[in-house]
VOBA-1610 file (N, C-alpha, C; in pm, whole numbers, padded with zeros to 5 digits, always signed):
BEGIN
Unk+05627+00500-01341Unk+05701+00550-01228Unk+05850+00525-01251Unk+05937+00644-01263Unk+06071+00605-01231Unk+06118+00609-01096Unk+06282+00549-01109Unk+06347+00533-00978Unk+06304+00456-00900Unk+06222+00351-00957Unk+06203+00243-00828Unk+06362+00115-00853Unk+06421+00113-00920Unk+06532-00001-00955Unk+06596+00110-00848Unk+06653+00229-00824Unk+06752+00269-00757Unk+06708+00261-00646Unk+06606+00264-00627Unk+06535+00287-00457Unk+06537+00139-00372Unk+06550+00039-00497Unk+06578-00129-00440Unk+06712-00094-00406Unk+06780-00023-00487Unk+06944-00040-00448Unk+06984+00037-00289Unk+06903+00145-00256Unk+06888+00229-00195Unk+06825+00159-00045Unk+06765+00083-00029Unk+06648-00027+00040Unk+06763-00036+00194Unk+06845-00126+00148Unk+06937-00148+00265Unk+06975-00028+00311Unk+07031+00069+00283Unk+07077+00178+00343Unk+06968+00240+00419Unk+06843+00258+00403Unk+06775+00358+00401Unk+06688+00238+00590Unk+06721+00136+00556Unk+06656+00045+00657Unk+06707+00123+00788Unk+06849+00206+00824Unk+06873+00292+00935Unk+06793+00364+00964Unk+06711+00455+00892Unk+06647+00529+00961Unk+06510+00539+00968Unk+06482+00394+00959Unk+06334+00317+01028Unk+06305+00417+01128Unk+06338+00396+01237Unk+06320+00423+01371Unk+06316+00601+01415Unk+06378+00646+01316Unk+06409+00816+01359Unk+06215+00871+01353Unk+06227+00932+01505Unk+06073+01058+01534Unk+05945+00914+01602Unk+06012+00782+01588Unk+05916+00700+01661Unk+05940+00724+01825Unk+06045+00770+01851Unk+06005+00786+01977Unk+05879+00856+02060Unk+05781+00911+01989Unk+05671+01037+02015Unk+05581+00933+02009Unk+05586+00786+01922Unk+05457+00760+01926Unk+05453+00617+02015Unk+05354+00715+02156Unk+05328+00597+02231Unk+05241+00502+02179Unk+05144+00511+02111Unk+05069+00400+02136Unk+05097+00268+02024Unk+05241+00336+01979Unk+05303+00207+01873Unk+05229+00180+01807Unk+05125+00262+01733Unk+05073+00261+01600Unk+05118+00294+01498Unk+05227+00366+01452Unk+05275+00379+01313Unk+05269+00324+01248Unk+05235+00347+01096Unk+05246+00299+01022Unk+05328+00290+00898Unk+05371+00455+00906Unk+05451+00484+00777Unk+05598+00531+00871Unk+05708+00539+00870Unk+05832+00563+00893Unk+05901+00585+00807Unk+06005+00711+00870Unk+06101+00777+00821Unk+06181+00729+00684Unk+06203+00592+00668Unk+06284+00549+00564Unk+06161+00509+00443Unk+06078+00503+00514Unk+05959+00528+00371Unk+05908+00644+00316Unk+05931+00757+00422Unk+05871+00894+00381Unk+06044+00930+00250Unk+06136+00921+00314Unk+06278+00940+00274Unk+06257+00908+00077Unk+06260+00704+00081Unk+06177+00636+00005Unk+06068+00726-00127Unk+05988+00785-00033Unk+05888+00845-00135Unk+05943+00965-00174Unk+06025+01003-00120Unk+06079+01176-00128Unk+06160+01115-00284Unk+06257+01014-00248Unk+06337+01033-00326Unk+06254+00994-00479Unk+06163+00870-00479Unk+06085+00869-00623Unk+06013+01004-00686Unk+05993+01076-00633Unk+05944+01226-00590Unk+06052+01290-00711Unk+06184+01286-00678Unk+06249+01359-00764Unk+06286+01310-00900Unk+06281+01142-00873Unk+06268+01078-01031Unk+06143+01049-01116Unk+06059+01182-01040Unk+05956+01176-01107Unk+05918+01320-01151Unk+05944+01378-01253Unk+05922+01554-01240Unk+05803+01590-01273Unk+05673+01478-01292Unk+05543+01461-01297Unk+05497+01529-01172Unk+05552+01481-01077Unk+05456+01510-00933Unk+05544+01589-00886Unk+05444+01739-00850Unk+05460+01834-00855Unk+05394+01896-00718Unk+05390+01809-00641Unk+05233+01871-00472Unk+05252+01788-00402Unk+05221+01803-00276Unk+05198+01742-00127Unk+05087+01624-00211Unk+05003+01648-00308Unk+04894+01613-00347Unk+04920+01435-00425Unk+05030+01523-00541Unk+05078+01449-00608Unk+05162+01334-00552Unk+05208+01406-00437Unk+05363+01249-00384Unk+05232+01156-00316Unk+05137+01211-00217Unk+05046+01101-00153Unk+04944+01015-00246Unk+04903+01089-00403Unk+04848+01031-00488Unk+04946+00877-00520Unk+05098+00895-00553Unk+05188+00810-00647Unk+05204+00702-00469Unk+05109+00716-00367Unk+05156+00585-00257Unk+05013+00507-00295Unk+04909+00572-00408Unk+04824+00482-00433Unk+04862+00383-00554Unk+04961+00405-00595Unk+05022+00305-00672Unk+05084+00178-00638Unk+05037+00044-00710Unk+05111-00062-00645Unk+05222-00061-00631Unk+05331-00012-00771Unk+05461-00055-00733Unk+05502+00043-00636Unk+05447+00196-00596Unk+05508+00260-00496Unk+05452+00165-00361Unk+05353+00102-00367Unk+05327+00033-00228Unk+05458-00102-00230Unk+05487-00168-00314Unk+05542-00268-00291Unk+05686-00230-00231Unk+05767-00139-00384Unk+05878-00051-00326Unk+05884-00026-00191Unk+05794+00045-00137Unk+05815+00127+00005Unk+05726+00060+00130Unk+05697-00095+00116Unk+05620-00149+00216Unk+05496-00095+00302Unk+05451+00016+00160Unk+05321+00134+00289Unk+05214+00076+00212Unk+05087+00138+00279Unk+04953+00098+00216Unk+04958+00272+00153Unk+04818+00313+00094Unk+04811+00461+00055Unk+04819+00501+00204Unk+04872+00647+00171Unk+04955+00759+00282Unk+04806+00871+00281Unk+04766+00912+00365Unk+04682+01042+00389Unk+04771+01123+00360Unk+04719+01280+00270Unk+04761+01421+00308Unk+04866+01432+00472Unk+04754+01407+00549Unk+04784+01493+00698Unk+04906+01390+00736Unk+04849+01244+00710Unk+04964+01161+00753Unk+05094+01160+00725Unk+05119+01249+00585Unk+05271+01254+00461Unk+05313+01397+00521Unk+05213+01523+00621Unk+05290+01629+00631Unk+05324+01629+00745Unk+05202+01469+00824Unk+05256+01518+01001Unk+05394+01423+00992Unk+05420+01303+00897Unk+05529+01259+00904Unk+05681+01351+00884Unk+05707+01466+00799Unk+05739+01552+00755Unk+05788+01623+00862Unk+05709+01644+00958Unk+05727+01749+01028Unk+05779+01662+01168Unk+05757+01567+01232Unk+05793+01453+01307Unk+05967+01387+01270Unk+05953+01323+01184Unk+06090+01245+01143Unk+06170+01352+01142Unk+06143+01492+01060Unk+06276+01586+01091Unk+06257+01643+01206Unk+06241+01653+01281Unk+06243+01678+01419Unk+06326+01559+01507Unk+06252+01438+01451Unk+06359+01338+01535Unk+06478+01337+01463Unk+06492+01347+01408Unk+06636+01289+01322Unk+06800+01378+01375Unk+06754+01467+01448Unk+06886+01519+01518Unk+07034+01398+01582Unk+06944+01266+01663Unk+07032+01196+01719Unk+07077+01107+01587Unk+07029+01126+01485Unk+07065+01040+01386Unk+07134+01110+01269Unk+07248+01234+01273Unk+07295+01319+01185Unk+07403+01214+01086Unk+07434+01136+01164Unk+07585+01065+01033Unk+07511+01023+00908Unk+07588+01092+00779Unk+07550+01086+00678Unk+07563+00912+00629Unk+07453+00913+00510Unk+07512+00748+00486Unk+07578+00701+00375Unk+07636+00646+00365Unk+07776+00581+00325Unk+07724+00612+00169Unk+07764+00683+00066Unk+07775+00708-00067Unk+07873+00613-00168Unk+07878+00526-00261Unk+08022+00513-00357Unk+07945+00585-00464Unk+08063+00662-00483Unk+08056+00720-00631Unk+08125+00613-00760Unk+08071+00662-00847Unk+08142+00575-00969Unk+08195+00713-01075Unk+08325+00633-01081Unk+08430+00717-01173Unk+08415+00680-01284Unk+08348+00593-01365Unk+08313+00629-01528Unk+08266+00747-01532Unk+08305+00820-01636Unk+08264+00939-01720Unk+08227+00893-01836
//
């Protein structure tokens, strides 16, 4: 698995948007949240292996993606209803987050 060293670096930032689309769930069962779906999205692209809805919920049966992203394995339905939930909430939460670029070339 790549991109788990950047996704530690990534960890603190990403801890903001815990909370975005929990407002819908009354009975305070969640389990997976926004900064973990975010989390898996982004190993997703440092990975050009996984290629499906199939493939990203397969790579949360992996330990280091469980340790990385604090989830147990993710269901199908659970990775598209999250998908469809968190961006829906995430309107009150538009400010982008803080980027440094590095000027070596």
């Amino acid at each position: 698995m790549q991109g788990g060293r950047y996704l530690k670096q990534l960890a603190p930032k990403l801890e903001r948007l815990h909370d975005i689309g929990t407002s819908r769930d009354k009975a305070h069962n969640r389990d997976f949240f926004f900064d973990q779906y975010v989390g898996l999205l982004l190993l997703y692209f440092f990975n050009p292996t996984v290629t499906s809805l199939r493939g990203l919920q397969k790579m949360t049966d992996l330990d280091a993606v469980q340790r990385y992203l604090g989830v147990q394995s993710i269901s199908r339905s659970a990775l598209s209803k999250a998908a469809r939930l968190s961006i829906a909430g995430s309107s009150s939460h538009a400010e982008p987050l803080p980027v440094s670029h590095s000027s070596g070339r």
